[in-house]
C-alpha positions as CSV (number, residue, x, y, z in Angstrom):
1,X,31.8,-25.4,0.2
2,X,30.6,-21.7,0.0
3,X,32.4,-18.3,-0.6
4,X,32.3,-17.8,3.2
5,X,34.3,-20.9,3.6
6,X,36.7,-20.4,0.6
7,X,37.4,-16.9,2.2
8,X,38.5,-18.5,5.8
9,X,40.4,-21.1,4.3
10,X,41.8,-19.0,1.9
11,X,45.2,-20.3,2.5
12,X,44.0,-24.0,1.2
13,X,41.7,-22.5,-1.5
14,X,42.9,-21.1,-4.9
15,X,39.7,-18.7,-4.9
16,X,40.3,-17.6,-1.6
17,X,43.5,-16.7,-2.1
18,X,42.8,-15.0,-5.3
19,X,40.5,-12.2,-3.5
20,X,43.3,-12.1,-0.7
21,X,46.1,-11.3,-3.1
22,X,43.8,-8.9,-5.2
23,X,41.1,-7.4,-2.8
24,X,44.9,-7.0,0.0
25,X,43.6,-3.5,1.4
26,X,40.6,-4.1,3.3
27,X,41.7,-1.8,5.9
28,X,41.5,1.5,3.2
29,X,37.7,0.9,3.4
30,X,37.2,-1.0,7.3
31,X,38.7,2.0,9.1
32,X,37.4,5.3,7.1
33,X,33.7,3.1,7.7
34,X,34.4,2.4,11.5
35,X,35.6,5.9,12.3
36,X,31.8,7.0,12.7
37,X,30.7,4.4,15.0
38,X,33.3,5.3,17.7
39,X,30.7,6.8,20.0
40,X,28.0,5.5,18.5
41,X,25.0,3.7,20.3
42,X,24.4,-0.5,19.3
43,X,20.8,-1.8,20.1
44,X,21.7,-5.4,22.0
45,X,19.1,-7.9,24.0
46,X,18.5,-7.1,27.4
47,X,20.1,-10.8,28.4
48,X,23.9,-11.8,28.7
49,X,23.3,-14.6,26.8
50,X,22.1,-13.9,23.1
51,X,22.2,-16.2,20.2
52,X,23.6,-13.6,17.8
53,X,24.5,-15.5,15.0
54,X,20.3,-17.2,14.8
55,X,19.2,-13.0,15.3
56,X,21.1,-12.5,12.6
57,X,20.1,-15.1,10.5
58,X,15.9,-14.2,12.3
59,X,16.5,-9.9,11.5
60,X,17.2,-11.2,7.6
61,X,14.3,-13.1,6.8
62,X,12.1,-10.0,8.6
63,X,13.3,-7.5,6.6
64,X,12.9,-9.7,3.4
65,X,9.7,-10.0,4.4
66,X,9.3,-5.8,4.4
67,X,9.9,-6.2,0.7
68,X,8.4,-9.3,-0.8
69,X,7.0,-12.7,0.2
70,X,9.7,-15.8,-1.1
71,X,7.6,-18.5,-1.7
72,X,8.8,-20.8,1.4
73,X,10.3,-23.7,-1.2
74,X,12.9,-20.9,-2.2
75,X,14.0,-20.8,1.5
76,X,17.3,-22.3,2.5
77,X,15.1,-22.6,6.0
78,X,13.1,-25.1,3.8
79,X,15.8,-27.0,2.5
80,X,16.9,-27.1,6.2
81,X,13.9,-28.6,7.2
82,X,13.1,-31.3,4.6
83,X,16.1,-32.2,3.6
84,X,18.0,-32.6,7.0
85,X,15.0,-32.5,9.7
86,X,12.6,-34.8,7.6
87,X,14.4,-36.0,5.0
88,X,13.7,-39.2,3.1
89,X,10.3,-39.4,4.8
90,X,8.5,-42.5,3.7
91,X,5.1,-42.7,2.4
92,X,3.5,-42.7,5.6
93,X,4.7,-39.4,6.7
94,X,7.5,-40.9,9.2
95,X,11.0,-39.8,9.0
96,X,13.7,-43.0,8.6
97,X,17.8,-42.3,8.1
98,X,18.0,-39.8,11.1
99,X,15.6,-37.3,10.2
100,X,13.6,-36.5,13.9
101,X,10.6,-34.9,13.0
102,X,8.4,-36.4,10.3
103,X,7.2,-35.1,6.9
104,X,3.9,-33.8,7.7
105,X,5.0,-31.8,11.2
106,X,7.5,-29.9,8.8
107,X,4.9,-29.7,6.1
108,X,2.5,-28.4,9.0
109,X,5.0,-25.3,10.6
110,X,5.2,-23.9,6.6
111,X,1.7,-24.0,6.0
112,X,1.1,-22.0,9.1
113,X,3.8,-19.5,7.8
114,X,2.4,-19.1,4.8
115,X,-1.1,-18.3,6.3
116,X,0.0,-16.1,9.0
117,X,2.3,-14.3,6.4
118,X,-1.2,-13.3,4.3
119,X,-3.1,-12.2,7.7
120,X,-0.5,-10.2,8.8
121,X,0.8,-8.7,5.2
122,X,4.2,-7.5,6.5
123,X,5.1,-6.5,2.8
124,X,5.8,-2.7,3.1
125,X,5.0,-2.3,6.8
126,X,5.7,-2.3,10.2
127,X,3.0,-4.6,12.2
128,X,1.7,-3.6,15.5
129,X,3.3,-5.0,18.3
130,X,1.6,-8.4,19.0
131,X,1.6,-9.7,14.7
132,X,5.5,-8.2,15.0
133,X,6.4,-10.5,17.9
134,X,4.2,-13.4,16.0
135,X,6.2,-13.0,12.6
136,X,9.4,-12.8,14.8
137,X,9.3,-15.9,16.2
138,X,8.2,-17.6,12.6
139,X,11.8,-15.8,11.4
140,X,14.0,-17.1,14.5
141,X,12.4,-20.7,14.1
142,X,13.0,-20.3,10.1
143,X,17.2,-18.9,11.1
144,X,17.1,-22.5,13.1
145,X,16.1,-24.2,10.3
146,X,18.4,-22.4,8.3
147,X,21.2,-23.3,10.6
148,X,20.7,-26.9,9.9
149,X,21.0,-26.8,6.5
150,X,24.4,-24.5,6.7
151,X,25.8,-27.0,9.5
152,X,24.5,-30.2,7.6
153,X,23.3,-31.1,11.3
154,X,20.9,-30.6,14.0
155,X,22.5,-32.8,17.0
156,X,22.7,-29.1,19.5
157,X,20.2,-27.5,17.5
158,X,17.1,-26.1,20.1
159,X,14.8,-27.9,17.2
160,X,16.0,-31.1,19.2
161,X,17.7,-30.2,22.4
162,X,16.7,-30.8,25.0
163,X,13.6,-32.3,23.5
164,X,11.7,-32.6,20.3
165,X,9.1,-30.3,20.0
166,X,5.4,-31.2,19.4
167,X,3.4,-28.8,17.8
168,X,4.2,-25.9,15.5
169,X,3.3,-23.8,18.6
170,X,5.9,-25.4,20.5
171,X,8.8,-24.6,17.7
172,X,7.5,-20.9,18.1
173,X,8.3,-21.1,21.6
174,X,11.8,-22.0,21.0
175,X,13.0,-18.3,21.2
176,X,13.2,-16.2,24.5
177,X,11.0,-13.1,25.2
178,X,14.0,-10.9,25.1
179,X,15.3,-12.4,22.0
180,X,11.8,-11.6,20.5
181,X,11.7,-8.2,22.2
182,X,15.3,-7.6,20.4
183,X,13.9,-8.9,17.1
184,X,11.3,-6.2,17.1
185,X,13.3,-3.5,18.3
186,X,15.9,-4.4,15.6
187,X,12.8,-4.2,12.7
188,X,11.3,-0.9,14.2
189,X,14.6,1.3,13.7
190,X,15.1,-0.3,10.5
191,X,11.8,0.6,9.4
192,X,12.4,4.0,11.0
193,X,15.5,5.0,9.1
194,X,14.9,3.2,5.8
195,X,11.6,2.3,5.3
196,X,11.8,4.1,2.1
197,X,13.9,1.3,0.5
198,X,10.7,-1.3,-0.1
199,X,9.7,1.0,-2.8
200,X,12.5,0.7,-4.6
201,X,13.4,-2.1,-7.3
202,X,14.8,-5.3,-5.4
203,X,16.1,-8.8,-5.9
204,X,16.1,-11.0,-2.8
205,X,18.7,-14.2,-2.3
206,X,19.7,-13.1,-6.1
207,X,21.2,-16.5,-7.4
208,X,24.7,-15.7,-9.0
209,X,25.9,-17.2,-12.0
210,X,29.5,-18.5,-10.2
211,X,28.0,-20.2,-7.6
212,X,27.7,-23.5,-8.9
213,X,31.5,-23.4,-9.1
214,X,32.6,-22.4,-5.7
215,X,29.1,-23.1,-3.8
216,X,26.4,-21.3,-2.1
217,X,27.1,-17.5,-1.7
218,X,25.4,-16.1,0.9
219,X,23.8,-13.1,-0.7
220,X,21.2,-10.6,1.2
221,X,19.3,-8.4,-1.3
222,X,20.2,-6.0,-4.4
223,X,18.2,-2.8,-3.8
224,X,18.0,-0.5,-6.3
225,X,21.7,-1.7,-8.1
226,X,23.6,-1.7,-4.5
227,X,24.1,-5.4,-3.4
228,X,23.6,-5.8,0.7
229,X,24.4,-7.6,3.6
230,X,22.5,-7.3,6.6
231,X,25.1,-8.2,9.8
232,X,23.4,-7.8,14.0
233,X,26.6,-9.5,15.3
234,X,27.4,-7.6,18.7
235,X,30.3,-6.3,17.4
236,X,28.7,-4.1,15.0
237,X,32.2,-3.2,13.2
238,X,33.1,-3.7,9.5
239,X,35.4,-6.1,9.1
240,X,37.6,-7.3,6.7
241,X,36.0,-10.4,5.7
242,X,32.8,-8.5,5.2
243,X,34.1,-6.4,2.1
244,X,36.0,-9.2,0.6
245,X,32.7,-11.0,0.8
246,X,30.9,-8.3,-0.7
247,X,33.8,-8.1,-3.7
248,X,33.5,-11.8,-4.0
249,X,29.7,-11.6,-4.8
250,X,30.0,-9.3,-7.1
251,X,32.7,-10.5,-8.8
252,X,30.1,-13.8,-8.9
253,X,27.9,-12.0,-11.0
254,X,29.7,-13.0,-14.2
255,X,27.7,-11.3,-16.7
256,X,26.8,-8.4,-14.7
257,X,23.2,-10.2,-15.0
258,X,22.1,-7.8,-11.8
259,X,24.1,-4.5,-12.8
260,X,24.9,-3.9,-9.4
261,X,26.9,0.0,-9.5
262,X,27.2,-0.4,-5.2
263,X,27.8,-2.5,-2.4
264,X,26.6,-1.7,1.4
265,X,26.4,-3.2,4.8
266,X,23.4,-3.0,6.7
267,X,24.7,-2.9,10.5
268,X,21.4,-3.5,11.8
269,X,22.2,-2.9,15.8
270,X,23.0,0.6,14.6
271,X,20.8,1.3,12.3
272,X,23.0,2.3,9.8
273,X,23.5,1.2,6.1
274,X,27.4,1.8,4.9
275,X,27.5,1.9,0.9
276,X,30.5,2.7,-1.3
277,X,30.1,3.1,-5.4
278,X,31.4,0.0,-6.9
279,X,34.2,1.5,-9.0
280,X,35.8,3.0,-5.7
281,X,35.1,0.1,-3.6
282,X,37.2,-2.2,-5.4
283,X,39.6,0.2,-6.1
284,X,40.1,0.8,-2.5
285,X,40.1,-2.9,-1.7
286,X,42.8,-3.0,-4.5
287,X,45.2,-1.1,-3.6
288,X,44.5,2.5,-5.0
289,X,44.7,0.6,-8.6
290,X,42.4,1.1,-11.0
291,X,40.2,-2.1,-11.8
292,X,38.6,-3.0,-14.7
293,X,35.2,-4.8,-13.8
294,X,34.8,-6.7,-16.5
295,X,38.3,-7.7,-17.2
296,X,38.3,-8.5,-13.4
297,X,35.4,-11.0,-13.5
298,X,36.8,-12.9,-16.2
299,X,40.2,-13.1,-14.2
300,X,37.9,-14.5,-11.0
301,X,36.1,-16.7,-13.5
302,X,38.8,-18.9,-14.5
303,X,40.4,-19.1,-10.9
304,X,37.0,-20.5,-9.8
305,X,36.6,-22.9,-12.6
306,X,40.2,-24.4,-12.4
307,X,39.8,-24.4,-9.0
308,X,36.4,-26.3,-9.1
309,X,37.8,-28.8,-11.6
310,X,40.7,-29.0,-9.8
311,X,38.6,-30.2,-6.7
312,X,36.7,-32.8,-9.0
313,X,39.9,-34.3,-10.4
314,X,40.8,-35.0,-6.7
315,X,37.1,-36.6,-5.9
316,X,37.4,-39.2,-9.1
């Protein structure tokens, strides 16, 4: 389980329902934030057919990589790939128990990461054309990888479907020139509106404290305090679900180990970044009520833990 699923089956969890009955004015926050995109301009691909969620999931690990190389074992792309693609790969490098490709192909497609990530040094930079289209294909093949560990399988994945692919040159090809054109049009306005945030103090895929009692958390970066999420669904509209999210996460943070003071969404086919102060984003989300941070995460706390040992009771 995760916070995004205890959120859309909040009517069967006791977490979810706790930030539904609590965080009940999503609108206050959704609406004020969409009023400016009404005749705004989106960025989309050039084909009728787009894999938005795996651009999504592709335009994340990019702009990581504007801040900091994660050492690829930190990736949930890895986990994807050894633990699903190749897992339980014998001694002779060949996969057994369902995995399709072997040990040493995965092992293979990361080490060429890794070296093509210290040629092309994307840390802090936007890369000429060519080593931009290059690194975006590493990031969609890494959001496919990723998408395999999130779905626990690869049966319709295009790692596998149609056909398995042979060489690490032959994942890379996975992804359609326009979807790679998109991917770099996507990076080039973020870098050209807020290029100035790699300079600034950063935590990426910042592990919370309450996730080993409700599950993963899906959780951009914290830049400078303000926790983000980075969303390039067509759409392009806060939603609901988006702030309780963000809410959720924070309220994650237990201890306040990460002193996040904001929250924002990064809406990146418009370029934009949305941010409230944390005080008034709950607040809003609350009702108009005045919340008590601390007092609040405690509350959340012991929801998630009952409701986590609730949930082992029933497994014994």
């Amino acid at each position: 389980m995760s916070l995004t699923w205890h959120l859309r089956h909040h009517l069967d969890s006791p977490t979810g329902e706790f930030l539904y009955r609590r965080l009940s004015h999503p609108k206050r926050i959704t609406l004020t934030a969409n009023k400016q995109f009404r005749c705004g301009e989106r960025l989309l691909p050039s084909t009728p057919y787009c894999p938005y969620g795996t651009l999504c999931r592709a335009i994340n690990y990019r702009i990581r990589y504007g801040f900091a190389i994660t050492p690829v074992q930190e990736l949930l792309a890895w986990r994807g790939a050894f633990e699903h693609l190749a897992w339980n790969a014998g001694d002779n490098y060949t996969s057994f128990d369902g995995g399709p490709y072997t040990l040493h192909f995965m092992e293979s497609f990361f080490g060429h990461l890794e070296a093509s990530l210290q040629s092309l040094q994307p840390v802090g930079q936007s890369l000429d054309l060519e080593a931009e289209q290059l690194l975006a294909r590493y990031c969609f093949v890494l959001a496919l990888f990723e998408e395999v560990d999130r779905n626990r399988s690869y049966r319709s994945s295009p790692l596998v479907f149609p056909r398995l692919r042979k060489s690490v040159d032959d994942l890379l090809a996975i992804p359609r020139e326009e979807w790679i054109d998109d991917l770099c049009r996507l990076i080039a306005l973020f870098y050209e509106r807020y290029a100035h945030l790699l300079s600034l103090p950063h935590v990426l895929n910042p592990a919370l404290e309450g996730s080993k009692d409700i599950g993963p958390v899906d959780v951009d970066l914290i830049v400078d305090s303000c926790l983000i999420v980075i969303k390039a669904d067509v759409e392009q509209r806060v939603q609901s679900v988006w702030v309780r999210h963000l809410a959720g996460c924070v309220l994650l943070d237990y201890d306040d180990m990460f002193d996040i003071n904001s929250v924002g969404i990064y809406l990146a086919r418009r370029g934009k970044l949305v941010s409230w102060p944390l005080d008034e984003f709950l607040c809003s989300l609350a009702g108009g009520a005045a919340t008590d941070i601390v007092s609040f995460r405690k509350e959340f706390r012991t929801c998630c833990q009952q409701a986590f040992q609730l949930w082992l009771d029933e497994m014994l």
